[in-house]
N, CA, C and O atoms as CSV, one atom per row, in Angstrom:
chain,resi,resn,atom,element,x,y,z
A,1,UNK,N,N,23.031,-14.069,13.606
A,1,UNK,CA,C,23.905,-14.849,12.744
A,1,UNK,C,C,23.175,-16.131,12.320
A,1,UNK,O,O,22.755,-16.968,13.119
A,2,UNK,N,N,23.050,-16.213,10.793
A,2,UNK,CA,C,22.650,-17.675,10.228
A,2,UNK,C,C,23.697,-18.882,11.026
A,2,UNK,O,O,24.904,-18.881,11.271
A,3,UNK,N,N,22.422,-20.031,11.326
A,3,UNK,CA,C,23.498,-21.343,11.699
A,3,UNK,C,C,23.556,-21.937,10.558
A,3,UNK,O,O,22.505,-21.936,9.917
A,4,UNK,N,N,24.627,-22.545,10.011
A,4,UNK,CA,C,24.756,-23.111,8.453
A,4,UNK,C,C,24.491,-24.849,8.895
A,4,UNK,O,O,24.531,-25.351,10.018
A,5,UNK,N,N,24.247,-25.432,7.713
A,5,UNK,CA,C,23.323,-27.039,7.865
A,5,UNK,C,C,24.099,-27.722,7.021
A,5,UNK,O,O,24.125,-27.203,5.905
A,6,UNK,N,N,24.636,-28.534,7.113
A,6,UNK,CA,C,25.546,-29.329,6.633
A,6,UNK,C,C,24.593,-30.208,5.704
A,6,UNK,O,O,23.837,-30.904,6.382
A,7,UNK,N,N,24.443,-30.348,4.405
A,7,UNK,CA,C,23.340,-31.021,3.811
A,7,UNK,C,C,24.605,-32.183,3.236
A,7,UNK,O,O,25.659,-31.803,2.726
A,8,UNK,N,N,24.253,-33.549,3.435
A,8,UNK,CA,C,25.032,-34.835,3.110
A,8,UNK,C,C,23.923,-35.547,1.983
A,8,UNK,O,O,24.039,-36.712,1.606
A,9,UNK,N,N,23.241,-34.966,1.697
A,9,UNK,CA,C,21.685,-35.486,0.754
A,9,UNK,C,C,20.996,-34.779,0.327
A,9,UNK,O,O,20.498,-34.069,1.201
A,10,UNK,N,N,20.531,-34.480,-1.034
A,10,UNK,CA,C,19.335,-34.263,-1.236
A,10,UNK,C,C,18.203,-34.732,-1.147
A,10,UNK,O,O,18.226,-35.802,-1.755
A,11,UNK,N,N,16.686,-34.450,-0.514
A,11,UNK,CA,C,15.787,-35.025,-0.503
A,11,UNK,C,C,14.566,-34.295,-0.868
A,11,UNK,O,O,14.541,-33.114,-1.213
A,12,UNK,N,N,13.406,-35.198,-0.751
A,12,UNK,CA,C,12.393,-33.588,-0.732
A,12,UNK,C,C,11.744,-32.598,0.461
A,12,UNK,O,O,11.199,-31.498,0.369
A,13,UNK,N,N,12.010,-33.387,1.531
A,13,UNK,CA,C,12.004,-32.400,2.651
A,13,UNK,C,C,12.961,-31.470,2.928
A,13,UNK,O,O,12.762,-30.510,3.673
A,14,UNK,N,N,13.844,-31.666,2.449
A,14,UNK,CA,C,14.888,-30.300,2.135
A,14,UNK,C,C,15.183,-29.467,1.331
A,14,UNK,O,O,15.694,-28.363,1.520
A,15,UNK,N,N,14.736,-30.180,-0.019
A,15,UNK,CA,C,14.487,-29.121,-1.443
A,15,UNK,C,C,13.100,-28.172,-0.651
A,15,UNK,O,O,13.276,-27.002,-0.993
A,16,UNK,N,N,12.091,-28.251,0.069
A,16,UNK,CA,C,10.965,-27.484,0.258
A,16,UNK,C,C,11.821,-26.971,0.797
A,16,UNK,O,O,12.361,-26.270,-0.059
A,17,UNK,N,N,12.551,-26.810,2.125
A,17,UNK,CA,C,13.144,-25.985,2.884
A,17,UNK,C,C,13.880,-24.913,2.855
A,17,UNK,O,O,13.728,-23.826,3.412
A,18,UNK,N,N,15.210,-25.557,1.715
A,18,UNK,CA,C,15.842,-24.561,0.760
A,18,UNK,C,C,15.267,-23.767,-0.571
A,18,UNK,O,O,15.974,-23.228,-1.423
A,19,UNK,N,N,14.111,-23.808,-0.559
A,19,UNK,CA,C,13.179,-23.229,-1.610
A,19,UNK,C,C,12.543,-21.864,-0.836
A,19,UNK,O,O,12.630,-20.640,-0.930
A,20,UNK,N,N,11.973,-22.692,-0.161
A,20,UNK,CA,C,10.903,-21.790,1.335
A,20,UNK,C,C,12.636,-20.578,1.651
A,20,UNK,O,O,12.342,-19.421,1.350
A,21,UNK,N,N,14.016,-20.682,2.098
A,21,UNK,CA,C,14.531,-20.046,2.284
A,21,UNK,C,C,14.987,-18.994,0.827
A,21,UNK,O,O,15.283,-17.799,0.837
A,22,UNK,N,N,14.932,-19.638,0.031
A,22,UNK,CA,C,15.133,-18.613,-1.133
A,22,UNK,C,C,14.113,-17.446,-1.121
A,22,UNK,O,O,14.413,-16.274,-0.895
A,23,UNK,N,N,12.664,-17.990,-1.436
A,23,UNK,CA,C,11.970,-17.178,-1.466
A,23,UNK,C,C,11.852,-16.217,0.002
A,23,UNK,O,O,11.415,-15.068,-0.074
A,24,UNK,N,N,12.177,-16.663,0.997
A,24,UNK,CA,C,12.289,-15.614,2.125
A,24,UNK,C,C,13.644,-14.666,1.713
A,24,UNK,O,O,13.599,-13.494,2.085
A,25,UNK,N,N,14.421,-14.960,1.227
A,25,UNK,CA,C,15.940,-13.901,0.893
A,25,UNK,C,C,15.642,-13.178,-0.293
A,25,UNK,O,O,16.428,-12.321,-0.699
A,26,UNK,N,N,14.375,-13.490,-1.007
A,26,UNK,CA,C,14.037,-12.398,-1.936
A,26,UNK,C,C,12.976,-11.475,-1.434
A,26,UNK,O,O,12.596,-10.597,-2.208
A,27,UNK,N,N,12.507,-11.544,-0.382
A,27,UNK,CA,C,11.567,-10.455,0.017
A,27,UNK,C,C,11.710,-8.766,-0.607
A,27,UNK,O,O,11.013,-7.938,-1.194
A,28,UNK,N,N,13.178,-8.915,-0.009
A,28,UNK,CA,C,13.996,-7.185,-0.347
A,28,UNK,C,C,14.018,-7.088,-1.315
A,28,UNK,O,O,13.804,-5.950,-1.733
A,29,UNK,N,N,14.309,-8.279,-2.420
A,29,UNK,CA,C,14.211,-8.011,-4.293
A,29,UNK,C,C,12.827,-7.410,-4.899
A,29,UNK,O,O,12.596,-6.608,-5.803
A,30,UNK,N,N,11.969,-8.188,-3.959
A,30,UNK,CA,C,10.398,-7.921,-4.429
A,30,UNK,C,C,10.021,-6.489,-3.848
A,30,UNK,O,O,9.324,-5.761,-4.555
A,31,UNK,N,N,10.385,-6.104,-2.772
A,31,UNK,CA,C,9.771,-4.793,-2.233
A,31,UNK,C,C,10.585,-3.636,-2.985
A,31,UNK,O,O,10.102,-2.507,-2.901
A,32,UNK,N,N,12.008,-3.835,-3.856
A,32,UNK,CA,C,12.522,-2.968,-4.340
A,32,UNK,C,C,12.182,-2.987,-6.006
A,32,UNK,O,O,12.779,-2.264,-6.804
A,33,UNK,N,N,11.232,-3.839,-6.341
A,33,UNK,CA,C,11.487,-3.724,-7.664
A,33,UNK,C,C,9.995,-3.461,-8.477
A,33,UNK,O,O,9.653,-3.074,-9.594
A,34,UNK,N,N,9.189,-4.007,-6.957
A,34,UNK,CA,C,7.748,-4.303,-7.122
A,34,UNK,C,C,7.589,-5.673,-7.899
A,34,UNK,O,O,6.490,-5.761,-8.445
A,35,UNK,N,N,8.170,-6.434,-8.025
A,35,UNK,CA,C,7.512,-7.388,-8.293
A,35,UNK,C,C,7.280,-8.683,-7.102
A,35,UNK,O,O,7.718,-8.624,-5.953
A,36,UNK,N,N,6.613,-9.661,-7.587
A,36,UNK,CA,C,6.287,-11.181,-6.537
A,36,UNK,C,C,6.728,-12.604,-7.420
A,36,UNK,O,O,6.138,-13.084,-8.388
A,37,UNK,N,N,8.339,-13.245,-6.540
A,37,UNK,CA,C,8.569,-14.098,-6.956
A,37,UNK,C,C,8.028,-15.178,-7.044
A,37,UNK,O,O,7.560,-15.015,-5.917
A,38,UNK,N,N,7.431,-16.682,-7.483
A,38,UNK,CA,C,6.300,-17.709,-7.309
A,38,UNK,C,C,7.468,-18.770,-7.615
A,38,UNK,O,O,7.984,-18.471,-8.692
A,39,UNK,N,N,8.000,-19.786,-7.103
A,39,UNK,CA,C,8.324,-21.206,-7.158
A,39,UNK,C,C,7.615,-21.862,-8.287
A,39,UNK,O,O,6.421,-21.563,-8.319
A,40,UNK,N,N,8.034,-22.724,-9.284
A,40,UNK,CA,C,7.828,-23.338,-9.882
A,40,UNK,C,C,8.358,-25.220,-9.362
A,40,UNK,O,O,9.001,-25.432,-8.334
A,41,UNK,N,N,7.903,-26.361,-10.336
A,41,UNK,CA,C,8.591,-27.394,-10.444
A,41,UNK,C,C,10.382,-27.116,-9.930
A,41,UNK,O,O,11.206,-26.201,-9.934
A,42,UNK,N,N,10.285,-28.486,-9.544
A,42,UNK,CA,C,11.800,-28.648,-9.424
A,42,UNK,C,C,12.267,-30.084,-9.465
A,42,UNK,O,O,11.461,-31.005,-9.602
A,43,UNK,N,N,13.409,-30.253,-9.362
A,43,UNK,CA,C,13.673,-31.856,-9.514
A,43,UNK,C,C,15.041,-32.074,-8.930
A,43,UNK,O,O,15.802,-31.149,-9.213
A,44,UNK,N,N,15.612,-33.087,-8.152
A,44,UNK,CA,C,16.451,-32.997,-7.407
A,44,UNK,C,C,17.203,-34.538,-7.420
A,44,UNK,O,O,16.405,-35.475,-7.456
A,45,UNK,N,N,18.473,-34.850,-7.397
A,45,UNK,CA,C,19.278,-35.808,-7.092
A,45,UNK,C,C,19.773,-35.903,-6.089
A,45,UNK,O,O,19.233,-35.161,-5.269
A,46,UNK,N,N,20.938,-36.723,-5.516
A,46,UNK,CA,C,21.373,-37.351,-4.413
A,46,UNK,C,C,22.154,-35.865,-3.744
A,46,UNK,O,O,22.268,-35.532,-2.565
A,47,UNK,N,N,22.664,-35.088,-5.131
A,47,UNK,CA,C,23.582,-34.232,-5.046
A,47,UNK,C,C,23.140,-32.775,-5.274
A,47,UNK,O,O,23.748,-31.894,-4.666
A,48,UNK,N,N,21.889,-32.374,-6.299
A,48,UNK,CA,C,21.720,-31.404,-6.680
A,48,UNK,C,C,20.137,-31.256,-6.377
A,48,UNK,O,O,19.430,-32.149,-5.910
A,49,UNK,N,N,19.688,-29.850,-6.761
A,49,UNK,CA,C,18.478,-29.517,-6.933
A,49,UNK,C,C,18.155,-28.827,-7.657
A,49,UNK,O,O,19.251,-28.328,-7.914
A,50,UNK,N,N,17.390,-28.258,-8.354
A,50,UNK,CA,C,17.108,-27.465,-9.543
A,50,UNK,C,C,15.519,-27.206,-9.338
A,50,UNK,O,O,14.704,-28.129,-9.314
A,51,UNK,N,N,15.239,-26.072,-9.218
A,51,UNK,CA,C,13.946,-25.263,-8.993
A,51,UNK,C,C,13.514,-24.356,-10.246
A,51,UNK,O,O,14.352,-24.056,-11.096
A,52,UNK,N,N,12.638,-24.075,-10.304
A,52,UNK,CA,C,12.022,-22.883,-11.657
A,52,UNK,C,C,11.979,-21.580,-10.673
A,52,UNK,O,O,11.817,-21.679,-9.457
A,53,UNK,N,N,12.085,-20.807,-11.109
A,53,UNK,CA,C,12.065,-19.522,-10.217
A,53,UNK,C,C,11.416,-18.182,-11.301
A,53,UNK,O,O,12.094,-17.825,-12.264
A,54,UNK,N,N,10.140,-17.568,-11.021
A,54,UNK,CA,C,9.555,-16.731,-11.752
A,54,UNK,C,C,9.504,-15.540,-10.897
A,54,UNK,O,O,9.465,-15.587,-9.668
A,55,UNK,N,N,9.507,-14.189,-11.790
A,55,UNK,CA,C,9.188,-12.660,-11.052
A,55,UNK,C,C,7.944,-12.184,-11.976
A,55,UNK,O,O,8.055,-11.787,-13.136
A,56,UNK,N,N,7.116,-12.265,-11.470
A,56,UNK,CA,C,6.234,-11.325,-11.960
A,56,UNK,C,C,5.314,-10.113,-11.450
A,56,UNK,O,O,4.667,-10.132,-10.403
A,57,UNK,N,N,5.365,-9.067,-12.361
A,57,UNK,CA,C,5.091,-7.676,-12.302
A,57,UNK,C,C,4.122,-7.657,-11.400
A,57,UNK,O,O,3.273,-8.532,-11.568
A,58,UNK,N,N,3.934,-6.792,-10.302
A,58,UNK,CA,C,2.411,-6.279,-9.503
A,58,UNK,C,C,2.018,-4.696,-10.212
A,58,UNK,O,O,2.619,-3.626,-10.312
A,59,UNK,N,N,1.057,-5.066,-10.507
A,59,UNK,CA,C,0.126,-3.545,-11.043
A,59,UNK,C,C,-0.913,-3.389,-10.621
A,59,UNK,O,O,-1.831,-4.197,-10.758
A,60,UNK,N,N,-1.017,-1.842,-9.752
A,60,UNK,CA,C,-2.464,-2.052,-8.877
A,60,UNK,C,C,-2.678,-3.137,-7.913
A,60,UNK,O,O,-3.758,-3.720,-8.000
A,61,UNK,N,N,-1.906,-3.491,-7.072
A,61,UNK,CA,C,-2.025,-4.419,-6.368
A,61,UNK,C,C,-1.901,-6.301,-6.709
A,61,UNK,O,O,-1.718,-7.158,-5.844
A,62,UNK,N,N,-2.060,-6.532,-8.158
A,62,UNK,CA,C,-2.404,-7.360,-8.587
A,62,UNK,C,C,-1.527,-8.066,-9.580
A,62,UNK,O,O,-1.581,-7.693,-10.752
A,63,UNK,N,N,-0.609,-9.189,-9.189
A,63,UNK,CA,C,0.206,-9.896,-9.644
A,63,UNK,C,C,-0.241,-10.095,-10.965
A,63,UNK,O,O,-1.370,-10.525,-11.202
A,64,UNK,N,N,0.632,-9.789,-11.898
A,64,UNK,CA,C,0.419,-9.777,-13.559
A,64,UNK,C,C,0.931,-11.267,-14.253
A,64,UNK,O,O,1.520,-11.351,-15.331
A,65,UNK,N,N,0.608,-12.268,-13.480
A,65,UNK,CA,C,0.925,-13.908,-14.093
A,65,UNK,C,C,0.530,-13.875,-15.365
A,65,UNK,O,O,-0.495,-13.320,-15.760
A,66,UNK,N,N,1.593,-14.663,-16.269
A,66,UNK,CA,C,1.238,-15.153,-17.730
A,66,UNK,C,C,-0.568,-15.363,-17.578
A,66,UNK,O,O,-1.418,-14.494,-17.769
A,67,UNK,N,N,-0.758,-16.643,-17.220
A,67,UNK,CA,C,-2.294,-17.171,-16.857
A,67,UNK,C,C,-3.340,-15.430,-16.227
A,67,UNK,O,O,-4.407,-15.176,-16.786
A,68,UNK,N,N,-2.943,-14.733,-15.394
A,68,UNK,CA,C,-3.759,-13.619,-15.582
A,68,UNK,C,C,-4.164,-12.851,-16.591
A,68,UNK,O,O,-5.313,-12.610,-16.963
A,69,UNK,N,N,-2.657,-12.311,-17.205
A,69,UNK,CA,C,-2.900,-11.901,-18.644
A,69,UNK,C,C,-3.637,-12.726,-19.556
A,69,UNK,O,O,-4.424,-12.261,-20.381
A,70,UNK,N,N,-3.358,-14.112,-19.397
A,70,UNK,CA,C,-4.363,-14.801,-20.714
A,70,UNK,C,C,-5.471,-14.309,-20.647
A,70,UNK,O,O,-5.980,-13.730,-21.606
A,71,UNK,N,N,-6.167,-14.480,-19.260
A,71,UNK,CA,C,-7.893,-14.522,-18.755
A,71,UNK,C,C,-8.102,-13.570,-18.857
A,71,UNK,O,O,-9.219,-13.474,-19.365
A,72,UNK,N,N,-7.517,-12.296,-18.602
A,72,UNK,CA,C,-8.020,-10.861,-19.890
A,72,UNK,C,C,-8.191,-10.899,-20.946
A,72,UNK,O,O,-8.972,-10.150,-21.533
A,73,UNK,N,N,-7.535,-11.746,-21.453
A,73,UNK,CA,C,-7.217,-11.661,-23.146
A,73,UNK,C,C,-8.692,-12.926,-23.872
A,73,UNK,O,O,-9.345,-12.766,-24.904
A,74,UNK,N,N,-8.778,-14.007,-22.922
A,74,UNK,CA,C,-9.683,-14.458,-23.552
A,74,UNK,C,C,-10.995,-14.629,-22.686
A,74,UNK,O,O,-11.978,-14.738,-23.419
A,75,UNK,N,N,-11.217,-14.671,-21.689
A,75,UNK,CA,C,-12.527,-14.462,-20.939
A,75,UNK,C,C,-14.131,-14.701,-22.235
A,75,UNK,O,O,-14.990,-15.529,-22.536
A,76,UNK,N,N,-13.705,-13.469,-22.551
A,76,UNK,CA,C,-14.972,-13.367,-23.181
A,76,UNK,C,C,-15.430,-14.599,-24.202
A,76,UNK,O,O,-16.613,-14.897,-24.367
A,77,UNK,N,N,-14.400,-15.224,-24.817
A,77,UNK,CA,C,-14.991,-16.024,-25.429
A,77,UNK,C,C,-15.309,-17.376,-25.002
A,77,UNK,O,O,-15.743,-18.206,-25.801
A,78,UNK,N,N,-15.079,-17.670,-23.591
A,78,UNK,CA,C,-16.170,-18.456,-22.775
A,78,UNK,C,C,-16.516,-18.248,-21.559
A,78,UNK,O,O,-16.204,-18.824,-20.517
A,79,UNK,N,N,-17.590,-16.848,-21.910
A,79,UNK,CA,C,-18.883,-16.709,-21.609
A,79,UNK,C,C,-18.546,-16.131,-20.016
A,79,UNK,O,O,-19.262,-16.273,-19.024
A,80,UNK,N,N,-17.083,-15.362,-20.119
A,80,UNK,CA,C,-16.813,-14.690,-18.833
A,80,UNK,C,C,-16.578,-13.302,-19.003
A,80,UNK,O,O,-16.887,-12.886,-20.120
A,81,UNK,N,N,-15.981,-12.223,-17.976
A,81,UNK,CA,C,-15.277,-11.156,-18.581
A,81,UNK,C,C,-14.213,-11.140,-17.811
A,81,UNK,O,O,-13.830,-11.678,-16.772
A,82,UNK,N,N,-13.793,-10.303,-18.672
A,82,UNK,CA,C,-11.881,-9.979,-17.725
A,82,UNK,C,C,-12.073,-9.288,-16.581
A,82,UNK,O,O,-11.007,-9.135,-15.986
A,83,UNK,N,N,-12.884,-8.869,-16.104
A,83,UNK,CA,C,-13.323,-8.457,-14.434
A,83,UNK,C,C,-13.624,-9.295,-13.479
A,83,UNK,O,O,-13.934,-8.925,-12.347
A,84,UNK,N,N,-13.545,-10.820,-13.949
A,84,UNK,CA,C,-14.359,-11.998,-13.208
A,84,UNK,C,C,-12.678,-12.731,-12.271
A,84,UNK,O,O,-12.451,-13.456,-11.302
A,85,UNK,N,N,-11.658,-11.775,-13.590
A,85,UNK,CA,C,-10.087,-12.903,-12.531
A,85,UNK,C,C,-10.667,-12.126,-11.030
A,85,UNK,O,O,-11.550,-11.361,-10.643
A,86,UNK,N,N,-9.656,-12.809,-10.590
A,86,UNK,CA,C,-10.121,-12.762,-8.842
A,86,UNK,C,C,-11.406,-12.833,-7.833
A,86,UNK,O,O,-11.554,-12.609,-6.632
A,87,UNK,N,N,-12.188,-13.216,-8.799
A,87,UNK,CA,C,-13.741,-13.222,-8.455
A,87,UNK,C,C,-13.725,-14.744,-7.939
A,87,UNK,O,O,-12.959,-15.649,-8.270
A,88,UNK,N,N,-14.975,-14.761,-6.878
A,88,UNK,CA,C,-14.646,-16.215,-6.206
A,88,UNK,C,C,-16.033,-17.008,-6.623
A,88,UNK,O,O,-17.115,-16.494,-6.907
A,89,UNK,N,N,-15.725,-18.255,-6.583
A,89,UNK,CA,C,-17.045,-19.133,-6.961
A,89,UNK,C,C,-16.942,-20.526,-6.434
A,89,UNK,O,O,-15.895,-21.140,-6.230
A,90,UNK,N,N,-18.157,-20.945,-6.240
A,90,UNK,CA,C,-18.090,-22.216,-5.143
A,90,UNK,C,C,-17.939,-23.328,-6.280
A,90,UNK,O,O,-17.967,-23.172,-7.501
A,91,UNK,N,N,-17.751,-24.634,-5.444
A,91,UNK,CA,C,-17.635,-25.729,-6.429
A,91,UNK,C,C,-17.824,-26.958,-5.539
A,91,UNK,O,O,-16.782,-27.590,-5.367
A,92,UNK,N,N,-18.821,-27.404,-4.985
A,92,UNK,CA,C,-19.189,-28.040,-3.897
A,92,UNK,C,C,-19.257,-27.517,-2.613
A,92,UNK,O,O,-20.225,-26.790,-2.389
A,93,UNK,N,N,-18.480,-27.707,-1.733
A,93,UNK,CA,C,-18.546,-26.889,-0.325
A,93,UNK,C,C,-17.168,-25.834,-0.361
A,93,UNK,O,O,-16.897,-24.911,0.408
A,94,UNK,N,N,-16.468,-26.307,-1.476
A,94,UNK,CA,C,-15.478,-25.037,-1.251
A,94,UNK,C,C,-15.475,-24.344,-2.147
A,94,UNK,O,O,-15.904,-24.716,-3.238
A,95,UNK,N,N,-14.832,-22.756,-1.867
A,95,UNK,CA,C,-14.632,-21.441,-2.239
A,95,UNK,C,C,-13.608,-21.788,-2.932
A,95,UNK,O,O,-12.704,-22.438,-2.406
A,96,UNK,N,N,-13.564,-21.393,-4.313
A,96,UNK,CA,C,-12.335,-20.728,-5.249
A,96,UNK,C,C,-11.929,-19.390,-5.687
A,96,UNK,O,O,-12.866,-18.633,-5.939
A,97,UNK,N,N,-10.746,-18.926,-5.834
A,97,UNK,CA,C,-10.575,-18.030,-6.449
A,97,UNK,C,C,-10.076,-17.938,-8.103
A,97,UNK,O,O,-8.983,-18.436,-8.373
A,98,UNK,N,N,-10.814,-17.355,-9.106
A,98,UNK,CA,C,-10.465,-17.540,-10.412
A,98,UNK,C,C,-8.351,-16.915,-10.179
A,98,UNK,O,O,-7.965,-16.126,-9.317
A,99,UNK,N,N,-7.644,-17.459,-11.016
A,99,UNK,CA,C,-6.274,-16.366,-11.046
A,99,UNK,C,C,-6.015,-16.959,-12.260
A,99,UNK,O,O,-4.788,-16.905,-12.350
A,100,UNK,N,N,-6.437,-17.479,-13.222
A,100,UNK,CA,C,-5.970,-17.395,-14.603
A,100,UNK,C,C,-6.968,-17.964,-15.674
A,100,UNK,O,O,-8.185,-17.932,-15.491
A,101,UNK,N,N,-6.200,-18.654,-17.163
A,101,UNK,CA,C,-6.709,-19.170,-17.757
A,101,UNK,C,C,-4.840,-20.000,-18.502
A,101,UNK,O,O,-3.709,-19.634,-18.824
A,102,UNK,N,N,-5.503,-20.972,-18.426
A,102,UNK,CA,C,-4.332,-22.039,-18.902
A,102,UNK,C,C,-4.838,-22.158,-20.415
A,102,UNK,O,O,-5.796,-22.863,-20.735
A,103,UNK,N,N,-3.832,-21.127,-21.613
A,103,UNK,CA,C,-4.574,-21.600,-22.712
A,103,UNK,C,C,-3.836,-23.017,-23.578
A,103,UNK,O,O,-4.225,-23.171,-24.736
A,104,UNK,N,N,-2.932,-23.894,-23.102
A,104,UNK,CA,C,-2.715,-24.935,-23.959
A,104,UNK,C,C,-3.700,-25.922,-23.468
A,104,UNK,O,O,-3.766,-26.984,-24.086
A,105,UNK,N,N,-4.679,-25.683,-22.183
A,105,UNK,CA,C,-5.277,-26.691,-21.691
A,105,UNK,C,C,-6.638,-26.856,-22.801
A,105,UNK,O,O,-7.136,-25.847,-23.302
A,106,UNK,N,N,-7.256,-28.502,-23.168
A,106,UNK,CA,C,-8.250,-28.343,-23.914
A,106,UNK,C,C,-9.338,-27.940,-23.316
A,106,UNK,O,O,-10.003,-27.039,-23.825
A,107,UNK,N,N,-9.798,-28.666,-21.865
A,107,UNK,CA,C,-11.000,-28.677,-21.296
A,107,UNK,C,C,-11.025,-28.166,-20.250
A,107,UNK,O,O,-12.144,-27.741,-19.962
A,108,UNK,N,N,-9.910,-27.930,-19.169
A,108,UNK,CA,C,-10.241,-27.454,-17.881
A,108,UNK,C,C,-9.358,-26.204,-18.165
A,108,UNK,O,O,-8.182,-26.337,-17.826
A,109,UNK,N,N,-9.695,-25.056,-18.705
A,109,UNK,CA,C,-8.531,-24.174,-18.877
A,109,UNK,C,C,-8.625,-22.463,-17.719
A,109,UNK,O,O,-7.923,-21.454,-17.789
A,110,UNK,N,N,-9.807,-22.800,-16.753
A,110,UNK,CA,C,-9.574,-21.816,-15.471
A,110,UNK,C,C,-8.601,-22.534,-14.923
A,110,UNK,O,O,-8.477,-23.755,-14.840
A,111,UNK,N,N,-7.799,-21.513,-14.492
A,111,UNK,CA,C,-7.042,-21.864,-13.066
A,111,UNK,C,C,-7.464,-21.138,-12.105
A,111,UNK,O,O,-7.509,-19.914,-12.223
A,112,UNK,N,N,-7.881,-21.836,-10.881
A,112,UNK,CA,C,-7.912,-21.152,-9.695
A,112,UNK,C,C,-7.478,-21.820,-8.670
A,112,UNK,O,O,-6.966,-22.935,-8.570
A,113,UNK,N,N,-7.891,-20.556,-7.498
A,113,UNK,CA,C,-6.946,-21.708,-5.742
A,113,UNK,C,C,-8.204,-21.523,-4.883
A,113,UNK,O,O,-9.101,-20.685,-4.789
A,114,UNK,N,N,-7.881,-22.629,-4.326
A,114,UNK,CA,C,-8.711,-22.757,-3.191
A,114,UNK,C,C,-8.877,-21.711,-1.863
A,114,UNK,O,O,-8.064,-21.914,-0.962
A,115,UNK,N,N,-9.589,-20.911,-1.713
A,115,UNK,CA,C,-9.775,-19.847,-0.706
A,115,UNK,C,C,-9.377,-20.583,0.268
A,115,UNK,O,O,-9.936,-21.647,0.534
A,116,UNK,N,N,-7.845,-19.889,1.269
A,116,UNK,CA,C,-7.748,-20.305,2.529
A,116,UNK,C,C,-6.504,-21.540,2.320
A,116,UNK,O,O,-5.739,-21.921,3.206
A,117,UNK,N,N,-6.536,-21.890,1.308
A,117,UNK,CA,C,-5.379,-22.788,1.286
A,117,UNK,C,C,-4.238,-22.746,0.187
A,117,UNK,O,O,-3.195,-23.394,0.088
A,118,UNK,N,N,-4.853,-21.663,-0.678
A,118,UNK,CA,C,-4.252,-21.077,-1.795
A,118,UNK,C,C,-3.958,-22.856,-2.623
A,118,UNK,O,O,-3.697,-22.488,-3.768
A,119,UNK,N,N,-3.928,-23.372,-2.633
A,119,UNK,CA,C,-4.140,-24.525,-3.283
A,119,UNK,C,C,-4.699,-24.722,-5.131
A,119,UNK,O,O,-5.855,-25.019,-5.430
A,120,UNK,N,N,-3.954,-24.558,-5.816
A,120,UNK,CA,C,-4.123,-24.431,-7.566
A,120,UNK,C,C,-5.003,-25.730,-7.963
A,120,UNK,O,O,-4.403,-26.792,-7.795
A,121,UNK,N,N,-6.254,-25.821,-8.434
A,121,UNK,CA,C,-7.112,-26.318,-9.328
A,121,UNK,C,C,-7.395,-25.634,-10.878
A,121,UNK,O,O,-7.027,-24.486,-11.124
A,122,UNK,N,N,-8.149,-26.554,-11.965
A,122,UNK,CA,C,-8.256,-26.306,-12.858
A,122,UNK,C,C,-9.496,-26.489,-12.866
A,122,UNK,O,O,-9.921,-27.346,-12.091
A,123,UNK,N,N,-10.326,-25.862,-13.605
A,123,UNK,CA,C,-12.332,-26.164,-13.926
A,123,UNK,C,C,-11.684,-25.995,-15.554
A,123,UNK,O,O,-10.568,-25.901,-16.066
A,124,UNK,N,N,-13.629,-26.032,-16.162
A,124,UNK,CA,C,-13.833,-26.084,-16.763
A,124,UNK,C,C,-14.578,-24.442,-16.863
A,124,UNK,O,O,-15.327,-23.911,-16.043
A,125,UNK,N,N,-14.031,-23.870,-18.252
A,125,UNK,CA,C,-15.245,-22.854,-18.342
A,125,UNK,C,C,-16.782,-22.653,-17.573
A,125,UNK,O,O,-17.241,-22.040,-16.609
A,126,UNK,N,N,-17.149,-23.371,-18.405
A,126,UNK,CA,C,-18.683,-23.253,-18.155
A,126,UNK,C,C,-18.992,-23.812,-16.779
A,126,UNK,O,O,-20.145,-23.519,-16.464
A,127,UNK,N,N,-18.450,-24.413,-15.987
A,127,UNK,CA,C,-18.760,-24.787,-14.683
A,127,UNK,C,C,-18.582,-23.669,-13.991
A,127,UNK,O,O,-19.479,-23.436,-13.181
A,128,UNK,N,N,-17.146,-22.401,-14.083
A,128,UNK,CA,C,-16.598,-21.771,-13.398
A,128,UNK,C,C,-18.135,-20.263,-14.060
A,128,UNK,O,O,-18.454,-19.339,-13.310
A,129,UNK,N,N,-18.597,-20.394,-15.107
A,129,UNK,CA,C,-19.250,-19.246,-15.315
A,129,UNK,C,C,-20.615,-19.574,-14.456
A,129,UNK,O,O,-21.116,-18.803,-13.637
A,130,UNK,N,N,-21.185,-21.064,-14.859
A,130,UNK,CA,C,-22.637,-21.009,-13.742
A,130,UNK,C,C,-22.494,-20.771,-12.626
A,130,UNK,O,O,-23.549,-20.477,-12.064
A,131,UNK,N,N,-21.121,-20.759,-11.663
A,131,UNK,CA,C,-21.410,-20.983,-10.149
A,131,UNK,C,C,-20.448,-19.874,-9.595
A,131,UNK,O,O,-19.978,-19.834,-8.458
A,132,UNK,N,N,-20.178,-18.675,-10.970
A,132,UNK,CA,C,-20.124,-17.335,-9.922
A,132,UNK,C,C,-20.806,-17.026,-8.764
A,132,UNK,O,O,-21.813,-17.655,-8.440
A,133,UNK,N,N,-20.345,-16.096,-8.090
A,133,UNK,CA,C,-20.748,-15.817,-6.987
A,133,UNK,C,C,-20.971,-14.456,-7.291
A,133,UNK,O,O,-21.413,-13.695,-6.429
């Protein structure tokens, strides 16, 4: 039996909490539908909270994010290929993983996460193409 929590406040140590529990009560949505829900922004008052909440498709193992689809779609025209998403590349002492391409961005338009901490950064093309791995 759930113990229920009397919330007298919103804060942000509790918007993570009640977020972190959403996405645990969709597990069963995701294993029945095949897709993987991802948290977005949120913003919260004394009284309320308001979260972004996304589903996106798995095909072949591999979460079909807007930003994935871009980096298929444009790769090639800086100087990558669409086989390189999920490919990892260093950037000082740490490991990244490519997982998109942000196309409203002007200059840093890879997105990737930090191997091990899943942690979202942005590069630059041409940095992310010299220091494939």
């Amino acid at each position: 039996m759930n113990e229920q929590i009397n919330i007298q406040q919103m804060n942000r140590p509790m918007c993570r909490i009640i977020s972190n529990e959403v996405l645990k009560a969709l597990k069963d949505v995701e294993q029945k539908f095949n897709i993987k829900f991802t948290r977005g922004n949120g913003s919260y008052s004394d009284t309320s909270y308001t979260m972004k909440l996304s589903a996106n498709v798995i095909q072949d193992g591999e979460v079909l994010s807007p930003e994935a689809t871009a980096f298929k779609l444009n790769a090639e025209f800086y100087g990558l290929k669409a086989t390189d998403l999920r490919r990892t590349f260093l950037s000082g002492t740490q490991t990244f993983r490519i997982i998109g391409f942000n196309t409203r961005a002007r200059k840093f338009k890879i997105v990737a996460e930090e191997v091990g901490t899943n942690k979202r950064y942005k590069f630059s093309a041409l940095s992310v193409a010299n220091n494939l791995r």
